[in-house]
LOTIDREN-377028 format. One record per residue (C-alpha): residue number from 0; chain; x, y, z. Coordinates in pm, 1 decimal. Layout:
residues N
<node pos="NUM" unit="A" x="X" y="Y" z="Z"/>
...
//
This chain:
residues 342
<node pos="0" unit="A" x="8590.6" y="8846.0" z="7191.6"/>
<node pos="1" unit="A" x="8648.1" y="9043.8" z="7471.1"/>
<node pos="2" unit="A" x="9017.8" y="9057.4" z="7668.6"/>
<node pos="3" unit="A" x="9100.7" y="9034.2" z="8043.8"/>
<node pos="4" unit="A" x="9423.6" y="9134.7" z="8165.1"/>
<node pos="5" unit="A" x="9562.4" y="9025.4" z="8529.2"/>
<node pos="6" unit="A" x="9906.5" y="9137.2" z="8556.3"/>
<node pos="7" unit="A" x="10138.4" y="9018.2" z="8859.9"/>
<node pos="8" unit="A" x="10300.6" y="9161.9" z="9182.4"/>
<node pos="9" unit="A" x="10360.9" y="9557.8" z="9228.2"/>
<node pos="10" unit="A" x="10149.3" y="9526.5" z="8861.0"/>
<node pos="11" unit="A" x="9910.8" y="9778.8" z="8988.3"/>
<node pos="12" unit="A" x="9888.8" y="10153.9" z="9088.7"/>
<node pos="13" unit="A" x="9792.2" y="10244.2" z="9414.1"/>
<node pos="14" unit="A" x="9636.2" y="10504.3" z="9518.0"/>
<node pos="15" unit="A" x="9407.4" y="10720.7" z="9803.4"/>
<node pos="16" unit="A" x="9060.6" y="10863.8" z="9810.7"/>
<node pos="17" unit="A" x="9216.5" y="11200.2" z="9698.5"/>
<node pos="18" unit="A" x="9346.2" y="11052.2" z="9381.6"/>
<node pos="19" unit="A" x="9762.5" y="11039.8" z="9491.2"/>
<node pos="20" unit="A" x="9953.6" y="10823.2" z="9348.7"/>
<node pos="21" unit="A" x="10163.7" y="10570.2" z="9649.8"/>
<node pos="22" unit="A" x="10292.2" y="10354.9" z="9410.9"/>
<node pos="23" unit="A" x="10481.9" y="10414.6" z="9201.0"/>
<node pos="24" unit="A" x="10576.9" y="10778.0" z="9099.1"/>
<node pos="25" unit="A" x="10905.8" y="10936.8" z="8964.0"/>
<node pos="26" unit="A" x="10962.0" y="11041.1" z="9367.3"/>
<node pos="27" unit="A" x="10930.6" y="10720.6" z="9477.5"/>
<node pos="28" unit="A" x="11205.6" y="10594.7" z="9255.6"/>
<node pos="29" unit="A" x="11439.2" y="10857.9" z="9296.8"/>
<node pos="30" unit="A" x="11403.8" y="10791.7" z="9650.0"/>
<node pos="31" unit="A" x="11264.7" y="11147.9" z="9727.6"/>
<node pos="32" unit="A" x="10910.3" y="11038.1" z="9858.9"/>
<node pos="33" unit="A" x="10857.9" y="10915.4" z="10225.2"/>
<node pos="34" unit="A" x="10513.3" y="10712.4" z="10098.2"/>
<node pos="35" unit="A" x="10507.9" y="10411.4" z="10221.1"/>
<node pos="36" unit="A" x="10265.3" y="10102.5" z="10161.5"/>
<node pos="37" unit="A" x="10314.2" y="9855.1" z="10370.0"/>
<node pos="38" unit="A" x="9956.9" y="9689.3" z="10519.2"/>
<node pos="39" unit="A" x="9851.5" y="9670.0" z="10833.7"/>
<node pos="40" unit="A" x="9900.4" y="9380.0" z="11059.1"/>
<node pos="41" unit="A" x="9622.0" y="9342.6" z="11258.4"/>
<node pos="42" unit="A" x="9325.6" y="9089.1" z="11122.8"/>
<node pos="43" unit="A" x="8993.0" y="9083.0" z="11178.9"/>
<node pos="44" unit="A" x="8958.1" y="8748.4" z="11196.3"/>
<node pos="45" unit="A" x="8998.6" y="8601.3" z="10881.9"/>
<node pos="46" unit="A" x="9023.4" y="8873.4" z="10720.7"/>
<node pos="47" unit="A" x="9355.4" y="9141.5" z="10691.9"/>
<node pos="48" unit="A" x="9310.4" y="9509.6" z="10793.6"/>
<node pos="49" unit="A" x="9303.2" y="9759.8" z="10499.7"/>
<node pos="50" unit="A" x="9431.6" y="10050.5" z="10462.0"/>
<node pos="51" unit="A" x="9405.8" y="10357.6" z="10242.4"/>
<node pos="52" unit="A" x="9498.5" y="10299.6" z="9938.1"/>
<node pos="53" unit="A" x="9320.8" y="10092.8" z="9642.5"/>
<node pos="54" unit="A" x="9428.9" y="9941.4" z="9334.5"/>
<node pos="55" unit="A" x="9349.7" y="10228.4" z="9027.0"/>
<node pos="56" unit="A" x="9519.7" y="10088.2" z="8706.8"/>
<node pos="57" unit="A" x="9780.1" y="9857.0" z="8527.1"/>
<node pos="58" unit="A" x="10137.6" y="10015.0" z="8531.9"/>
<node pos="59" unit="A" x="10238.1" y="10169.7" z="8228.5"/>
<node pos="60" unit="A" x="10571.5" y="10275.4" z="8326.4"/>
<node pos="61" unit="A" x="10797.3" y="10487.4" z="8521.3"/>
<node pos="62" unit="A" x="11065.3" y="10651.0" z="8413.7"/>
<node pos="63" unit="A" x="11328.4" y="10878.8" z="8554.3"/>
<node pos="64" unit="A" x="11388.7" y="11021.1" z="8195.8"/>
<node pos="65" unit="A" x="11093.1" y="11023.6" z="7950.8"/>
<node pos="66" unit="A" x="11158.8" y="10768.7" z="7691.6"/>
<node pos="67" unit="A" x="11490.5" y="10716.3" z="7787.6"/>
<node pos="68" unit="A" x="11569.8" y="10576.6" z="8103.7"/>
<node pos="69" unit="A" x="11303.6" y="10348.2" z="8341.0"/>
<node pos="70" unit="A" x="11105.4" y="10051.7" z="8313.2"/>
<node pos="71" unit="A" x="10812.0" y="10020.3" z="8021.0"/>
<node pos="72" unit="A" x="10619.8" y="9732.0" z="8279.0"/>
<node pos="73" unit="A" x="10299.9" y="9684.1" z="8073.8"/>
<node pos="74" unit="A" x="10271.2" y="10006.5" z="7847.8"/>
<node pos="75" unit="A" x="10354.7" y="9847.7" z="7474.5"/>
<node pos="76" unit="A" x="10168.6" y="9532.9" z="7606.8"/>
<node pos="77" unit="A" x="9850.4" y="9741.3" z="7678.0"/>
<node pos="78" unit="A" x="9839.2" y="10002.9" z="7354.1"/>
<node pos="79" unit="A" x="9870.4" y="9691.4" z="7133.5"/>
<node pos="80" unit="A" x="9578.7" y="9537.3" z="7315.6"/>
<node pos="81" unit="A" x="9374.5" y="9827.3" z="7250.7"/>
<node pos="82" unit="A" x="9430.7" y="9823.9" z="6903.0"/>
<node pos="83" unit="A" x="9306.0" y="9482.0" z="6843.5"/>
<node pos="84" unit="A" x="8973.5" y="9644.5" z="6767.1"/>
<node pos="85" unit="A" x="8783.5" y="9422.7" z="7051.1"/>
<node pos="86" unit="A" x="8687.2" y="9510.3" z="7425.1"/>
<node pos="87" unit="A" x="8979.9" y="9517.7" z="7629.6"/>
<node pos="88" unit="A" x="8990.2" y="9514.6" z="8050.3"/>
<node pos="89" unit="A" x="9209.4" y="9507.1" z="8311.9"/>
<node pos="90" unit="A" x="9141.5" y="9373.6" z="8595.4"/>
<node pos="91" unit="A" x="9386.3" y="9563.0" z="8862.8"/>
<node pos="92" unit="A" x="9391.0" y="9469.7" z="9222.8"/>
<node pos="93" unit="A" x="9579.4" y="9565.1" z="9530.5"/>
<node pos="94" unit="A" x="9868.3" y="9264.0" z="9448.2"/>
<node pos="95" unit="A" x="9982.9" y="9298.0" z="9793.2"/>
<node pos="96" unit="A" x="9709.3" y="9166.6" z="9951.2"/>
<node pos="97" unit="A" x="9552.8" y="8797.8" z="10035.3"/>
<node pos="98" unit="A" x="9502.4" y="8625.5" z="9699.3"/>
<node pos="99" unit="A" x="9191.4" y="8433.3" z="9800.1"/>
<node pos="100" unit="A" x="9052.4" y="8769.6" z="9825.8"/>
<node pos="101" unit="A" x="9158.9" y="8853.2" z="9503.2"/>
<node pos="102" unit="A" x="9068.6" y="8547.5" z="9371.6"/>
<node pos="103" unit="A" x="8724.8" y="8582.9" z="9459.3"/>
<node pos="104" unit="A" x="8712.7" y="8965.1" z="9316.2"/>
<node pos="105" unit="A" x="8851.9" y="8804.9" z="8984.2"/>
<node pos="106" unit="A" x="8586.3" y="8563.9" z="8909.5"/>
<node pos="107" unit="A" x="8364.1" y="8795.9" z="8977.3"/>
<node pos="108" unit="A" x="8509.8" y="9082.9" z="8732.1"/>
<node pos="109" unit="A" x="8482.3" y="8810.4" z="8460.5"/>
<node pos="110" unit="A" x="8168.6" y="8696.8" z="8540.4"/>
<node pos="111" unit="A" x="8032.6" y="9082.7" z="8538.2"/>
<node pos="112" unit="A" x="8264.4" y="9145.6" z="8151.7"/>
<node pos="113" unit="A" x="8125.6" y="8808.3" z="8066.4"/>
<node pos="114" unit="A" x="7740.4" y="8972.7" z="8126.1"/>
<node pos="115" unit="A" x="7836.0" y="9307.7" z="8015.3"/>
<node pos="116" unit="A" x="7958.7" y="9115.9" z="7661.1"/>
<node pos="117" unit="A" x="7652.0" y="8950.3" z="7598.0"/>
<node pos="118" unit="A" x="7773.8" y="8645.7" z="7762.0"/>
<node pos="119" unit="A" x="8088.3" y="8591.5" z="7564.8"/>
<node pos="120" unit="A" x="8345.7" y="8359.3" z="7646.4"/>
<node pos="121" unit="A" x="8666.2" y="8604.3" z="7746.2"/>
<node pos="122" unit="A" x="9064.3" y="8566.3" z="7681.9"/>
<node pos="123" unit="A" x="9266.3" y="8578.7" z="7935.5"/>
<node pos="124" unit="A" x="9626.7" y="8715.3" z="7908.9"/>
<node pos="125" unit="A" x="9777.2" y="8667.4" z="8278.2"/>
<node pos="126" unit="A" x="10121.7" y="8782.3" z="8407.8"/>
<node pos="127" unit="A" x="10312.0" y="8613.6" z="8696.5"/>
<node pos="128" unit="A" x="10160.2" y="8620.7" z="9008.0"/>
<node pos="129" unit="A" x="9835.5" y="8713.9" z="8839.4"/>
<node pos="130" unit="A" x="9842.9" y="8397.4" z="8623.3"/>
<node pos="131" unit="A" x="9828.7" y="8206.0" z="8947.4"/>
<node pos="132" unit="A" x="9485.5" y="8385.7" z="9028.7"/>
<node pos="133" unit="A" x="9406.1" y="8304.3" z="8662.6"/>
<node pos="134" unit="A" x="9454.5" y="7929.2" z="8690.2"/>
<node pos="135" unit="A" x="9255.5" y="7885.6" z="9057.1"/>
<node pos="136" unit="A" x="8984.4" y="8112.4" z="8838.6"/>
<node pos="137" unit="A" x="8989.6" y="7876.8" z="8578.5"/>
<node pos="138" unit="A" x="8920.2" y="7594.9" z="8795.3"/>
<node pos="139" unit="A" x="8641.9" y="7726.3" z="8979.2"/>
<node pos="140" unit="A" x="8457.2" y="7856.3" z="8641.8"/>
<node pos="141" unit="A" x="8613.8" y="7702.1" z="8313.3"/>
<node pos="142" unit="A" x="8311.1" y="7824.6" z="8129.7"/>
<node pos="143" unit="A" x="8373.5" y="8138.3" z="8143.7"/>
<node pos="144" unit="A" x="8740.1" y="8104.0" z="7972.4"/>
<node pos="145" unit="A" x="8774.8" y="8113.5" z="7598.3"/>
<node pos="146" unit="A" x="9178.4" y="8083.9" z="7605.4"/>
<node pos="147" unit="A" x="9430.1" y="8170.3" z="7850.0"/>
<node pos="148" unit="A" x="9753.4" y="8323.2" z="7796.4"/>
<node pos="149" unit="A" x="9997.8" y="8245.1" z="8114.1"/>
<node pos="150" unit="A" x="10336.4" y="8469.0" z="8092.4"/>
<node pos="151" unit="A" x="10619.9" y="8431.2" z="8333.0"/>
<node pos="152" unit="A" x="10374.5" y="8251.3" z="8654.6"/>
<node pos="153" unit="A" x="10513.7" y="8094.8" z="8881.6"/>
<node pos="154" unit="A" x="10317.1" y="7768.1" z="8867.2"/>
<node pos="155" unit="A" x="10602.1" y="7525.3" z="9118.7"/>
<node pos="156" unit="A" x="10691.4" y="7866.4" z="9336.1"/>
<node pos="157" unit="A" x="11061.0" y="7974.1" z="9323.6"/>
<node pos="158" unit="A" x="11301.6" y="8125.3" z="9594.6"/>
<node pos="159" unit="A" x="11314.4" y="8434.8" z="9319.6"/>
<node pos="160" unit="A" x="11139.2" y="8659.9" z="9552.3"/>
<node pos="161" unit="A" x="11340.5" y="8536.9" z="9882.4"/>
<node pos="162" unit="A" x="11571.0" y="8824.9" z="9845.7"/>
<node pos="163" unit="A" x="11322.4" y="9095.3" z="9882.9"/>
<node pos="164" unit="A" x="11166.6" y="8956.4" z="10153.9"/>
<node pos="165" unit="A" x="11468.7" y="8836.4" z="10321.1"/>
<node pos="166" unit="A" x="11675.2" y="9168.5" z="10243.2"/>
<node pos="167" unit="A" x="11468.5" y="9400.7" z="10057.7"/>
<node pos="168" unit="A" x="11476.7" y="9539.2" z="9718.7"/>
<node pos="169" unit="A" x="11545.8" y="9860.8" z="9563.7"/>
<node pos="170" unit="A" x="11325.5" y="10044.1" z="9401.1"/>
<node pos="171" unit="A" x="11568.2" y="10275.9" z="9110.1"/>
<node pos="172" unit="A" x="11697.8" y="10491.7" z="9393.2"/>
<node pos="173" unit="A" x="11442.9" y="10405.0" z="9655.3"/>
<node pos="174" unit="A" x="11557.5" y="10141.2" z="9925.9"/>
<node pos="175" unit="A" x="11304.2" y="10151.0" z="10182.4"/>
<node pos="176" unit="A" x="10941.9" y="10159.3" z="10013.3"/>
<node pos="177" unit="A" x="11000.2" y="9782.2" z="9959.9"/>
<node pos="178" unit="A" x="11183.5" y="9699.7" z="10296.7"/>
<node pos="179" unit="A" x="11176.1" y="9347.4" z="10445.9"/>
<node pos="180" unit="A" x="10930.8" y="9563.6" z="10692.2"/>
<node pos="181" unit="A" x="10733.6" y="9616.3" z="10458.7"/>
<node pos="182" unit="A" x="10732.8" y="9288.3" z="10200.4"/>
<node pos="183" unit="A" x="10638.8" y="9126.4" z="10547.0"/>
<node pos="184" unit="A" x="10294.2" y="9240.8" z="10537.3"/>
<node pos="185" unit="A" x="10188.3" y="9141.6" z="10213.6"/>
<node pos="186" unit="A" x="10012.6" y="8815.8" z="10204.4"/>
<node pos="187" unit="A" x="10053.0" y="8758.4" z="9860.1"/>
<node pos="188" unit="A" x="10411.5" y="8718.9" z="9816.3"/>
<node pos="189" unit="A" x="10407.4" y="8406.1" z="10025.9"/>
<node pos="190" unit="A" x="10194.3" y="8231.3" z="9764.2"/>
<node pos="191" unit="A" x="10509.5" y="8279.7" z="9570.3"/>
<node pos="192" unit="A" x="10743.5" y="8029.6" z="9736.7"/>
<node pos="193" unit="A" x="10830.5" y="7684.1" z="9635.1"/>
<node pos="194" unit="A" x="10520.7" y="7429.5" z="9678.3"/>
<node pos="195" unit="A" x="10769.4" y="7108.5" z="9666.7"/>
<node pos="196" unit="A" x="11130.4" y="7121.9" z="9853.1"/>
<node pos="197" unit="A" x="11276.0" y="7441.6" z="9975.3"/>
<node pos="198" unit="A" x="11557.6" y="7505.5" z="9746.4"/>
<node pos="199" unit="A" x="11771.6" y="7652.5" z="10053.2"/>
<node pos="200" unit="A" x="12078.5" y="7454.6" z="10115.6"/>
<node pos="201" unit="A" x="12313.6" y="7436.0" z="10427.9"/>
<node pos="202" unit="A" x="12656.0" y="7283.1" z="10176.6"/>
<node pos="203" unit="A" x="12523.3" y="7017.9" z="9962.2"/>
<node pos="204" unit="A" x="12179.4" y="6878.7" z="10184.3"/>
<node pos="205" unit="A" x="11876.0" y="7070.3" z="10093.0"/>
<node pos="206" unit="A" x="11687.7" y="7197.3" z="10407.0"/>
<node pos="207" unit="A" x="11380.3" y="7054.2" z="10537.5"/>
<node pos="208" unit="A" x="11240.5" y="7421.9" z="10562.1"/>
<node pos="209" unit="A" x="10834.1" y="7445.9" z="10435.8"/>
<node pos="210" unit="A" x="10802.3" y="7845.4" z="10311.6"/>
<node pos="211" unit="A" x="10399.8" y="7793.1" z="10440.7"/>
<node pos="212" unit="A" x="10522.4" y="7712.3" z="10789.2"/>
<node pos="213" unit="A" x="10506.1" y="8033.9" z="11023.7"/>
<node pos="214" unit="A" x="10758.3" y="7825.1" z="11271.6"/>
<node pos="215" unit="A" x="11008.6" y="7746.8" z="11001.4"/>
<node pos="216" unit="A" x="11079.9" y="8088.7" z="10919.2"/>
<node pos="217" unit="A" x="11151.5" y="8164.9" z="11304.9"/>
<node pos="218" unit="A" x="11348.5" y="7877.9" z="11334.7"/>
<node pos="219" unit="A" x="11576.3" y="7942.9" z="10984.9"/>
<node pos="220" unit="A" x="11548.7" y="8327.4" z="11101.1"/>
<node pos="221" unit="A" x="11422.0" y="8446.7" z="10724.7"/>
<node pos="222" unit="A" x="11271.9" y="8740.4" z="10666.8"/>
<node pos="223" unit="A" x="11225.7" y="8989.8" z="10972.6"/>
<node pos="224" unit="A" x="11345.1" y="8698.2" z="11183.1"/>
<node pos="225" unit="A" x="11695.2" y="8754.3" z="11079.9"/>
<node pos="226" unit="A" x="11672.4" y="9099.4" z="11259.0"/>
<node pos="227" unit="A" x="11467.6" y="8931.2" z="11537.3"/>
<node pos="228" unit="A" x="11247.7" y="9209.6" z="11497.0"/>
<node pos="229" unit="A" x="10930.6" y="8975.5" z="11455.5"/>
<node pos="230" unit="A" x="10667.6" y="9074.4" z="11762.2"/>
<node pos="231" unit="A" x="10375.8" y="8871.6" z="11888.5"/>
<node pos="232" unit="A" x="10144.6" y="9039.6" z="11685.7"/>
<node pos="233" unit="A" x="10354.9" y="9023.6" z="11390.4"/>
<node pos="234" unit="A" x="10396.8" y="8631.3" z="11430.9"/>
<node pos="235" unit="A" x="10027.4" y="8599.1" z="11420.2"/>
<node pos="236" unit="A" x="9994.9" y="8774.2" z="11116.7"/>
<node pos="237" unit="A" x="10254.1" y="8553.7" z="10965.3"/>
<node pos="238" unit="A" x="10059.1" y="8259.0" z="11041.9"/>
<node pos="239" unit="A" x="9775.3" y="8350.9" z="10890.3"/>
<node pos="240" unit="A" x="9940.3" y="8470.0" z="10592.2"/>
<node pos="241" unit="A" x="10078.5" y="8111.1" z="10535.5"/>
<node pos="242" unit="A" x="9762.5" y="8010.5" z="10596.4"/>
<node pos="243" unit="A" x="9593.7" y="8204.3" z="10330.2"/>
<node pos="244" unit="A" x="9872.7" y="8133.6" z="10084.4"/>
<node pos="245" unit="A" x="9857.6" y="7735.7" z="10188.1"/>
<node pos="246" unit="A" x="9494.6" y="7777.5" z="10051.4"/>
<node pos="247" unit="A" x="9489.5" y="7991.0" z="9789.0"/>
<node pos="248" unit="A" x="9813.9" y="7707.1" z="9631.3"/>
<node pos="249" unit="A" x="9585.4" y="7416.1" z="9699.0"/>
<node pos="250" unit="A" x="9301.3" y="7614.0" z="9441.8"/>
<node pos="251" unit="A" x="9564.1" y="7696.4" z="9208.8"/>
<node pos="252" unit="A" x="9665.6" y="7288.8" z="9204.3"/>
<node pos="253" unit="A" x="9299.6" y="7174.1" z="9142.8"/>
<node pos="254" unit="A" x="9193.4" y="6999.9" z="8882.1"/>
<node pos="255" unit="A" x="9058.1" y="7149.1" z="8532.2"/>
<node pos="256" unit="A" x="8829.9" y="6996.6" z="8313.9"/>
<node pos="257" unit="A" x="8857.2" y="7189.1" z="7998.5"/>
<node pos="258" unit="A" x="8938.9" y="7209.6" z="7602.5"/>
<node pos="259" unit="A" x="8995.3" y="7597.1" z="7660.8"/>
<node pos="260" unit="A" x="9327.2" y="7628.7" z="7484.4"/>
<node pos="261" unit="A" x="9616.0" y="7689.3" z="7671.7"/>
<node pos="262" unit="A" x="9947.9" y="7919.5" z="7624.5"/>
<node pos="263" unit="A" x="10257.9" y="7971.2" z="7780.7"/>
<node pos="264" unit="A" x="10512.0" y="8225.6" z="7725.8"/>
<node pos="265" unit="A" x="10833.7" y="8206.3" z="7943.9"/>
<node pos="266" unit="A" x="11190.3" y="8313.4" z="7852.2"/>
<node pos="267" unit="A" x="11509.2" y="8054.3" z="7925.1"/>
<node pos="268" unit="A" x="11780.5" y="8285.4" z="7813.2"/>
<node pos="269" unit="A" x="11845.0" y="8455.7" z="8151.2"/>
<node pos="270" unit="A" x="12029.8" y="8313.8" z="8437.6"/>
<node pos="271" unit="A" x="11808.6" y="8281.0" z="8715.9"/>
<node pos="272" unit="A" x="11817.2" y="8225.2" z="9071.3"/>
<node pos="273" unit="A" x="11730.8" y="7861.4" z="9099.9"/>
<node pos="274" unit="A" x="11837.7" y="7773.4" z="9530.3"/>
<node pos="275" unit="A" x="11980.8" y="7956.2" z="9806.4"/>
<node pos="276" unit="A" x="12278.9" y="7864.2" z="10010.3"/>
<node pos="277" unit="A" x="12264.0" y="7943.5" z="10416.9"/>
<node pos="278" unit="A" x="12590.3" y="8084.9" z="10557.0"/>
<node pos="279" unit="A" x="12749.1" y="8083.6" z="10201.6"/>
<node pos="280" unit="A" x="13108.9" y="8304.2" z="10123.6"/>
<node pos="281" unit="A" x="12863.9" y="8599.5" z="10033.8"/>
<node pos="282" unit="A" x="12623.6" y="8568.2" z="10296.1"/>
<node pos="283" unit="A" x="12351.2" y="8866.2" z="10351.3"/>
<node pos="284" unit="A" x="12154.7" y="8806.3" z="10690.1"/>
<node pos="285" unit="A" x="12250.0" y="8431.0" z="10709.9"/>
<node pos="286" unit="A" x="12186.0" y="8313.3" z="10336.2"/>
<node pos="287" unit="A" x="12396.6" y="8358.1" z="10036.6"/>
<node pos="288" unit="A" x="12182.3" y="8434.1" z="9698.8"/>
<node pos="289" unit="A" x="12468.1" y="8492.4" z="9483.9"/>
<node pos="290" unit="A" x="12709.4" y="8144.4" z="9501.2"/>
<node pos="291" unit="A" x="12465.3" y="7869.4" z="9393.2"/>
<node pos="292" unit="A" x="12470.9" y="7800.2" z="9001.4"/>
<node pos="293" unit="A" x="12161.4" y="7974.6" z="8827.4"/>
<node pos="294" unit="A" x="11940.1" y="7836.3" z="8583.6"/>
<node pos="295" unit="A" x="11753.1" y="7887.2" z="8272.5"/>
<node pos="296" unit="A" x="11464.2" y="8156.7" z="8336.3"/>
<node pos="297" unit="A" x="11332.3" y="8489.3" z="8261.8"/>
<node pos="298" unit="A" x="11525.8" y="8654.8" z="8577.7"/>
<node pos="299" unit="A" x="11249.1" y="8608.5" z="8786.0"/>
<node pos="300" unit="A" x="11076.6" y="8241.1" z="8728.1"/>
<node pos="301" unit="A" x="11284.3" y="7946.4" z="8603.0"/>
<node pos="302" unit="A" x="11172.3" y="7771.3" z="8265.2"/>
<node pos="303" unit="A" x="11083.8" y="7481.0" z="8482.6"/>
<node pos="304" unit="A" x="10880.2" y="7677.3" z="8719.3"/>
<node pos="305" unit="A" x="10669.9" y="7864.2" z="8434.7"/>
<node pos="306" unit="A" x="10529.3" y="7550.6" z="8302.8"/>
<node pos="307" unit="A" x="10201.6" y="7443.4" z="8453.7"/>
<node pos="308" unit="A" x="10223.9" y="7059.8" z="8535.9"/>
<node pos="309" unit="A" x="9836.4" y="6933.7" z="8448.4"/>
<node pos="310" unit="A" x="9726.4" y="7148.7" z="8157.6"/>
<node pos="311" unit="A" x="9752.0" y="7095.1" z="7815.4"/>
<node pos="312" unit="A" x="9944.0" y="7388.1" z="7640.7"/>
<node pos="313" unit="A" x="10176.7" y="7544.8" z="7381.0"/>
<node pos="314" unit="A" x="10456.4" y="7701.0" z="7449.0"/>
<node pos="315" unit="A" x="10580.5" y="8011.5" z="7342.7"/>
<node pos="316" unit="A" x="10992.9" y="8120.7" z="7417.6"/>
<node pos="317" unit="A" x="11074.4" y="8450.8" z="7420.9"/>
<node pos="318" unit="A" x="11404.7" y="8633.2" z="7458.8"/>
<node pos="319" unit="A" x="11264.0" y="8921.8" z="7739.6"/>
<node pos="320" unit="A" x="11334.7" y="8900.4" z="8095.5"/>
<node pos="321" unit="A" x="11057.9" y="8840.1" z="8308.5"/>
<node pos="322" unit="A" x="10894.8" y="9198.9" z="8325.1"/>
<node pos="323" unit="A" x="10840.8" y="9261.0" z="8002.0"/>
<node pos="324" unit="A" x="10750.9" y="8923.4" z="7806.9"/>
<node pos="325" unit="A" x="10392.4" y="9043.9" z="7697.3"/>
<node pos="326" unit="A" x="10583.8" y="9347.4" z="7558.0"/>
<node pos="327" unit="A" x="10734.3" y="9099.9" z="7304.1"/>
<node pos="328" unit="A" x="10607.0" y="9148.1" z="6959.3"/>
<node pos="329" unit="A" x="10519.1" y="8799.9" z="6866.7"/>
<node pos="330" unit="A" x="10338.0" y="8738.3" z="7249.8"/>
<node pos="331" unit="A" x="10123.5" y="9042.5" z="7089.0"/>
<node pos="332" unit="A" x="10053.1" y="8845.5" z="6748.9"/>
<node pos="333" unit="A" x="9967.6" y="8505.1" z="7020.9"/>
<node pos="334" unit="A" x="9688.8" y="8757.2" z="7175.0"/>
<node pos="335" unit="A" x="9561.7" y="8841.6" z="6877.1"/>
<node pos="336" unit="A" x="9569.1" y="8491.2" z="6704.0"/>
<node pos="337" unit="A" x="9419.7" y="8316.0" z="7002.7"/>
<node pos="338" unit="A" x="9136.2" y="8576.2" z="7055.6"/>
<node pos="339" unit="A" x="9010.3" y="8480.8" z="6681.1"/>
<node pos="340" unit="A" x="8970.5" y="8180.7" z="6757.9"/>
<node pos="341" unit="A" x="8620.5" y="8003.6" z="6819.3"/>
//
């Protein structure tokens, strides 16, 4: 039975035509390499500018000391895989860019293992924003699915990623290669955001703010808007962004008729952030991530969040934090169980 893996945001090398790494390399996180990855903003049309680079592999890992200290991302997940003594794939693609284009890539990669495997029905195992991708797949072309495995995706949204794109995050040592400059020009992190409600408060009264609304975030100055550093040209490719990501969340919410069995893995025993307060005691641009109470979740997605709302499934709880569920031992025995199965 042959095995697809998606895996989520930043899940992906990038690199050029000459075979450099951009993302992500020892310099990068010790904040001595000026790379920088951000996307153009012009469209043409419908469709997003590219640049350079191009998605080449799953992330392993980086770290600063071999072994020691840095971040195993999908290493232990991936040489168990390959010892499960069955075809194994990954399916890596540029994660910053618009997910109904990497949508369509992805049914096509299983359709072409599916050929290449005589045809076979394939297992899924999908990560985060990749799971996402997986469900709208799954959707369009059930048949081709012999069992997904969803860990840590988003399925409601979440305001988990509003602090990188409101503030940017650090990167180890590295606080500029994902700037709020530069989270702004990836579509796919606004398919991210909360689907229902905003989870932004002003005191106690949730605001009326839509995340798929290019006029909201002006008007609650997220993002770049909080700098007021948001051009003509940069509004526009905002707006079709949201646009995209408006789409690409009304494929993930259709309908599946199925019997393909189902699995989620998600963690609850790390405090996660759950809402956002504007012009809270520890404010940063305008909105305070820090005061709110947290909630059950792997650090990244809440429990609540991570469990899809019209699919049958089992549930699986692990103790990891978000990045590193599939690295759990007994998500590993799941893979191999479920791929068994007939």
């Amino acid at each position: 039975m042959p095995l697809v893996f998606i895996h989520g945001i930043k899940g992906s090398a990038l690199g050029d035509d000459q075979g450099k790494r951009h993302w992500l390399t020892i310099g990068q996180a010790l904040g001595l390499s000026k790379s920088r990855i951000s996307l153009p903003t012009e469209w043409n049309g419908e469709e997003q500018a590219r640049d350079s680079l191009k998605a080449t592999e799953a992330l392993d890992g980086v770290y600063l000391i071999p072994g020691l200290v840095g971040e195993k991302i999908y290493g232990p997940f991936l040489k168990a895989a390959r010892k499960m003594d069955r075809p194994v794939y990954v399916f890596a693609y540029d994660w910053r860019r618009d997910n109904l284009e990497n949508l369509k890539l992805f049914i096509n990669f299983l359709k072409e293992t599916s050929a290449a495997n005589g045809n076979k029905k394939i297992q899924v195992v999908a990560h985060s924003m990749g799971g996402l991708i997986t469900r709208a797949a799954l959707a369009d072309s059930p048949e081709l699915f012999q069992s997904v495995i969803f860990a840590g995706v988003p399925f409601h949204g979440g305001v988990g990623f509003l602090p990188d794109v409101h503030a940017g995050e650090p990167v180890a040592l590295n606080k500029t290669i994902l700037s709020p400059e530069v989270y702004f020009t990836f579509p796919s992190v606004y398919t991210l955001f909360p689907v229902e409600g905003s989870r932004v408060y002003d005191g106690d009264k949730e605001l009326p703010l839509d995340f798929y609304d290019a006029d909201d975030w002006g008007k609650y100055k997220l993002g770049l808007f909080a700098l007021e550093l948001v051009s003509p040209a940069q509004a526009q490719h905002l707006r079709l962004s949201l646009k995209h990501a408006k789409e690409f969340r009304r494929l993930v919410s259709r309908p599946v008729k199925t019997d393909v069995p189902i699995y989620v893995v998600l963690s609850k025993h790390v405090p996660t952030l759950a809402s956002v307060l504007r012009g809270g005691p520890k404010s940063l641009r305008g909105y305070d991530f820090e005061t709110r109470p947290r909630e059950p979740g792997d650090g990244r997605v809440l429990e609540r969040d991570a469990i899809p709302p019209d699919l049958k499934h089992t549930i699986l709880v692990s103790d990891e934090i978000h990045s590193d569920l599939l690295n759990d031992s007994r998500v590993q025995d799941l893979v191999r169980e479920a791929g068994i199965k007939p």
